[in-house]
C-alpha positions in Angstrom: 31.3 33.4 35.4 31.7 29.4 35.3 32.8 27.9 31.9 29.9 26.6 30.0 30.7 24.2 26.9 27.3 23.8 24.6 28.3 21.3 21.7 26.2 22.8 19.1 26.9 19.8 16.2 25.9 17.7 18.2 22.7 19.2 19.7 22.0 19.6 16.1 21.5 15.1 15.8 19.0 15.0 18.3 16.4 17.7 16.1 17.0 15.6 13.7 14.2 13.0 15.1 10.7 13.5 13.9 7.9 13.1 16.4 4.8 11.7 14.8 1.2 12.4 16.3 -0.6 15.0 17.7 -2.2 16.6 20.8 -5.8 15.6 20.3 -8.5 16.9 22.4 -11.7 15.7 23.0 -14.3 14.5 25.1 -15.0 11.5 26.4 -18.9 10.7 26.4 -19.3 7.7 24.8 -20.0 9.4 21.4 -16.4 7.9 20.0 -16.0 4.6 19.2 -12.9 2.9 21.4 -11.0 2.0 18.3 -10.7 5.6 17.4 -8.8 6.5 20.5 -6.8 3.0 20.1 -6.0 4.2 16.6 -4.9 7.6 17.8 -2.7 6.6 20.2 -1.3 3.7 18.5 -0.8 6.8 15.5 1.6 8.6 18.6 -1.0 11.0 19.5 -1.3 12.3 22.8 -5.2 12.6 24.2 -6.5 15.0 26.4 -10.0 13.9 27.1 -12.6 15.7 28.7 -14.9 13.3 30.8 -18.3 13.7 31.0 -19.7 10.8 32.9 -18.3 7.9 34.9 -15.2 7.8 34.3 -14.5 3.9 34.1 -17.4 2.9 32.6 -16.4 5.6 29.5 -12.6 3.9 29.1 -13.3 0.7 29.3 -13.6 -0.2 26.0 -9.9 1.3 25.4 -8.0 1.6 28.5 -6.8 -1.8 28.4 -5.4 -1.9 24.7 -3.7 1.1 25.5 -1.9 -0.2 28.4 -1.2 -3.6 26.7 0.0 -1.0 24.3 2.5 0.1 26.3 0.4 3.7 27.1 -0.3 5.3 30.1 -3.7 6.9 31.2 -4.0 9.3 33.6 -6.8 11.2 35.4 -5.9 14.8 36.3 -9.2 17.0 37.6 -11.9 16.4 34.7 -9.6 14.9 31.8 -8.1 11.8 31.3 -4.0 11.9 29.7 -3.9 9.2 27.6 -0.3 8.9 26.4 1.5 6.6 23.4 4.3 4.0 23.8 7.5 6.1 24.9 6.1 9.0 26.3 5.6 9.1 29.8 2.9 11.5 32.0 4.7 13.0 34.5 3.0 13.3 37.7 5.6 14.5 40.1 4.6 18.1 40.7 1.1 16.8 41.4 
């Protein structure tokens, strides 16, 4: 059996940090004013957003604030990932 060291104090530092936001589901019809997905994001939430409709017509009103943001939006079968400022959507086992 190999020799496994596991620092446990410090381990302990890093759940120290708190994350703030959410998972929010939803759907994205048009029903929800842009700002309120802006907010939610801006907030550290995490959106995963059912689309019903044409997809680029729906996020236009936010996509761009989130980017400028520092988000990321991504489109995975019927949802769009819309993600906060330091947390990335991986895609790699796509």
């Amino acid at each position: 059996m190999s020799d496994f060291k596991l620092n446990l104090s410090e381990a302990e530092e890093h759940l120290d940090e708190e994350v703030d936001g959410d998972v929010v589901l939803g759907v994205l019809d048009g029903s929800t004013p842009d700002r309120e997905w802006i907010d939610a994001v801006e907030g550290g939430s995490v959106l995963v957003l059912a689309v019903e409709g044409d997809l680029n017509e729906l996020a236009n009103g936010f996509a761009r604030p989130i980017k400028e943001l520092g988000g990321s939006l991504t489109h995975f079968r019927r949802f769009l990932i819309v993600a906060p400022p330091g947390l990335d959507i991986d895609t790699d086992r796509l």
